[in-house]
C-alpha positions in Angstrom: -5.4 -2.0 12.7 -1.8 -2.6 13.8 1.1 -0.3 13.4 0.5 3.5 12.5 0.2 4.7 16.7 0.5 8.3 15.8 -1.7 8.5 12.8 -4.7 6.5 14.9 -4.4 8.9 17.9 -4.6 11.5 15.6 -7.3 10.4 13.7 -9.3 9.4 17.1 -9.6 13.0 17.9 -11.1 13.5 14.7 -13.5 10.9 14.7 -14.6 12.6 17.9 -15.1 15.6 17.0 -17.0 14.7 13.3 -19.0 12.9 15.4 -19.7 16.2 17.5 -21.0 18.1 14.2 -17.6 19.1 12.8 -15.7 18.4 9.1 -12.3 18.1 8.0 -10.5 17.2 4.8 -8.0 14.8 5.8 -5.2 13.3 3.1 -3.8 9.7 4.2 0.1 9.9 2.3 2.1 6.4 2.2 3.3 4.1 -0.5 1.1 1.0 -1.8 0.1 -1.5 0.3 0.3 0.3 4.0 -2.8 0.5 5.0 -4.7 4.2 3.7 -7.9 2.3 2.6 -8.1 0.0 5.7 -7.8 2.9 8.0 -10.2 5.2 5.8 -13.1 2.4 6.3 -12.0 2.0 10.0 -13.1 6.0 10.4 -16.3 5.4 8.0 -17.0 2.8 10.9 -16.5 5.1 13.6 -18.1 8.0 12.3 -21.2 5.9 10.8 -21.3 4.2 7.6 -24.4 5.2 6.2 -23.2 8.9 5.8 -20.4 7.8 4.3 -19.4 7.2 0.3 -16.6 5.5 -1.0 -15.3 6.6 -4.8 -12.1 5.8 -7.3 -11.8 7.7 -10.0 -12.6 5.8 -13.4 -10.7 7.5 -16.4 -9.6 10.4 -14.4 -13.5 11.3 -13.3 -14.8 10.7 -9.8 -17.2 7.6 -9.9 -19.4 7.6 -8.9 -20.4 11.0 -9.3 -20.8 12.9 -6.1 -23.5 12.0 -3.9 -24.3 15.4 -1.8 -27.0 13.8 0.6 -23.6 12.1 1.8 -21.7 13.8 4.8 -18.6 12.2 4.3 -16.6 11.1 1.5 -13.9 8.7 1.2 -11.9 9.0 -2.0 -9.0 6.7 -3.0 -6.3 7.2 -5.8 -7.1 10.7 -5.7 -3.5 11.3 -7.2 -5.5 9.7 -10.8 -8.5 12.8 -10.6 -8.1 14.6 -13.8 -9.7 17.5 -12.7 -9.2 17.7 -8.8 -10.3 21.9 -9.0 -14.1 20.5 -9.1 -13.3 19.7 -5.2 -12.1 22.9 -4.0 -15.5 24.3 -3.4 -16.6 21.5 -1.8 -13.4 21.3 0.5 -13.9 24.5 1.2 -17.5 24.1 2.0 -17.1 23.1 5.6 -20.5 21.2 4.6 -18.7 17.5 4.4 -15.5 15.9 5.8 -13.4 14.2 2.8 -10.7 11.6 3.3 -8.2 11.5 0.6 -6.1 8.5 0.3 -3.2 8.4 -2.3 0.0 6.8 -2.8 1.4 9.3 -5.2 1.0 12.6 -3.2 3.9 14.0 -4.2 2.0 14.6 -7.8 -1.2 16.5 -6.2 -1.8 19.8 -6.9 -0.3 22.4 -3.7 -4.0 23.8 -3.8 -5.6 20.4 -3.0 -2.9 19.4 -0.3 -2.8 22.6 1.7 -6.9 22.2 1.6 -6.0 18.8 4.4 -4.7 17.5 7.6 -1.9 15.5 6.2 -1.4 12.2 7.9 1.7 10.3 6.5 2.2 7.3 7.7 5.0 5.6 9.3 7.2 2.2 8.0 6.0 -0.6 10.2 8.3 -2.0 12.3 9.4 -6.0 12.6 7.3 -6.6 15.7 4.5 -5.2 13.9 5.0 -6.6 10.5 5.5 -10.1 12.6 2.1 -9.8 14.2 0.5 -8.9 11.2 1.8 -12.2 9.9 1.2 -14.2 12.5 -2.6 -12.8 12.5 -2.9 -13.8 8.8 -1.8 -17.3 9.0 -4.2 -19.8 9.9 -1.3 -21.8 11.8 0.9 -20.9 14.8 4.2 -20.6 14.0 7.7 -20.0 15.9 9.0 -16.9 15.8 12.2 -18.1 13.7 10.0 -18.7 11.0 8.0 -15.2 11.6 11.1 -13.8 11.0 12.5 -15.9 8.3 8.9 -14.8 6.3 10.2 -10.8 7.1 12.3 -11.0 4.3 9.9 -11.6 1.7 7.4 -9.1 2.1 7.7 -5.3 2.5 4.1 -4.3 3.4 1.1 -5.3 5.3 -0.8 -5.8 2.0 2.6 -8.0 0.7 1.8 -10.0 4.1 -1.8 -10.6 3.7 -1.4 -11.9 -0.3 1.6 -14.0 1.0 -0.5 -15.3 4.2 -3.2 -16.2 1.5 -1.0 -18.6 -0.5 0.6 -20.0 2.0 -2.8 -20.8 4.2 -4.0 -22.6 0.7 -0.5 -24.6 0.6 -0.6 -26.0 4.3 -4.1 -27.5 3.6 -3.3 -28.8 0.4 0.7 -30.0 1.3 2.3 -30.1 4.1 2.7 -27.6 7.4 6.1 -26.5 8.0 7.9 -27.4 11.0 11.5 -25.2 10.5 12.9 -22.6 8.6 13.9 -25.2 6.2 10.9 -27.2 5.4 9.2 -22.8 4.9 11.8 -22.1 3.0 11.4 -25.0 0.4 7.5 -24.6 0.0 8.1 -20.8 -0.5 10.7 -21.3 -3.0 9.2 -24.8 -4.7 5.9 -24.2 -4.6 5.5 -20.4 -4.3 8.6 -19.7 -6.9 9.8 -17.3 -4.2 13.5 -16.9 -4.1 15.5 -16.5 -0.4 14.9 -12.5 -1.3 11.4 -12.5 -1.7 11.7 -12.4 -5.5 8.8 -13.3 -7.6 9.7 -13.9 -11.4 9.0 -10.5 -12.4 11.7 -9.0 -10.4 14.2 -11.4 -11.4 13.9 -11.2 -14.9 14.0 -7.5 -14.2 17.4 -7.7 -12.2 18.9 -10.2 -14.8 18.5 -7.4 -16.7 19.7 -5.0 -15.1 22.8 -7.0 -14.2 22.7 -8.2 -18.3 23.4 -3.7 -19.1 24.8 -2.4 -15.6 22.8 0.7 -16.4 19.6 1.5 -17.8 16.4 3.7 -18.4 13.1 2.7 -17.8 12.3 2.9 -21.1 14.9 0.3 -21.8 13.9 -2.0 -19.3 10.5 -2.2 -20.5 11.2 -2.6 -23.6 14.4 -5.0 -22.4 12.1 -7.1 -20.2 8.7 -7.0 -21.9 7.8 -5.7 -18.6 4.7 -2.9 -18.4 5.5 0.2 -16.9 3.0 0.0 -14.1 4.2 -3.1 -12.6 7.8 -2.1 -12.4 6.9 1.1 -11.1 4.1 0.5 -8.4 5.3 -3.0 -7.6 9.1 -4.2 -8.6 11.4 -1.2 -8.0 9.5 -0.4 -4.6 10.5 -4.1 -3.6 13.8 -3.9 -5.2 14.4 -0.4 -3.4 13.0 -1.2 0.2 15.7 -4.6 0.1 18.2 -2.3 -1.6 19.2 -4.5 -4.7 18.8 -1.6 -6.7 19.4 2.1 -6.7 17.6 5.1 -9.0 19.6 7.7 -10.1 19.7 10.8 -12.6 21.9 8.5 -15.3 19.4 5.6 -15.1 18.9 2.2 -12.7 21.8 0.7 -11.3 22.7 -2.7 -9.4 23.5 -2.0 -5.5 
């Protein structure tokens, strides 16, 4: 795993010690995309995968349901459990160690976050977010064009779907040799503008630009754009390149 220093030191000491007999509830905080899920399974590893279960809640209900004979329990999206009191006896047990990954902590119950170690993660820096791409591409590249592919993700999980597409194009096309030859398969091929726009976000900015102002109500119904997309993948992109700005009258232009 690249990136997150502090988090992986952290959770080192904890590995040791669940693999001395001990439990902890531990609550991985960051946005989409960062890496909660990769490092949850990277602990499962340490610790020992066949005492280990994985969940997601289905419909607001833990599925599957919980398997006891397990030690420890990795459980994603827990911001989407309807009912997350059926855990606090079992947190509480000391019996299990949980791991608790969600990108929407803010909306969890105080009971259910003051239950865990709370390890929020970090922004990844360039160097980090250039190794991750150059790790992901099946083709070495200069670092000019590393950097020129910076600006069109936001996240290791952005890199490793871009890395994915691109890998497909070089065997099928042609392999880039500059910033400009990237540059045109990205936006010719890929429909990827110089921002990292994909056609969602633009239609959403032409929007935007189209009213000045809006609600998100009105940009749904605007764009014909579904709520979860904008909010879980459009406005974080639009935020973390700062074209756009969220405030108590609506969403604005930058």
């Amino acid at each position: 795993m690249i990136g997150q220093r502090k988090i992986l030191q952290e959770a080192n000491l904890y590995i040791k010690e669940i693999k001395k007999g001990a439990n902890f509830n531990l609550l991985l905080r960051a946005q989409s995309g960062m890496g909660k899920t990769t490092l949850g399974f990277y602990m499962a590893s340490k610790i020992g995968v066949d005492n280990c279960f994985y969940y997601i809640p289905n419909n607001g209900i833990l599925s599957p349901s919980f398997q006891k004979h397990k030690r420890i329990h990795l459980i994603d999206e827990v911001h989407t459990l309807e009912n997350p009191v059926v855990l606090y006896s079992l947190l509480d047990s000391g019996e299990y160690t949980f791991i608790l990954m969600s990108n929407e902590s803010g909306g969890l119950l105080e009971p259910l976050k003051n239950r865990c170690i709370q390890l929020i993660f970090e922004q990844y820096d360039r160097e980090e977010m250039m190794e991750i791409i150059y790790n992901n591409l099946e083709y070495d590249f200069n670092r000019e064009i590393l950097e020129f592919l910076l600006n069109y993700v936001k996240s290791p999980r952005d890199i490793k779907s871009l890395c994915t597409r691109l890998n497909i194009v070089f065997k099928n096309y042609f392999i880039p040799r500059n910033v400009s030859e990237m540059e045109k398969i990205l936006n010719t091929i890929l429909n990827l503008t110089n921002s990292g726009l994909n056609e969602h976000s633009r239609v959403y900015l032409e929007y935007l630009k189209e009213v000045e102002r809006s609600s998100l109500s009105n940009i749904i119904s605007g764009t014909g754009i579904d709520r979860t997309t904008i909010l879980t993948e459009i406005e974080p992109f639009l935020l973390y390149k700062k074209l756009i700005k969220i405030t108590s009258r609506g969403r604005e232009i930058r």
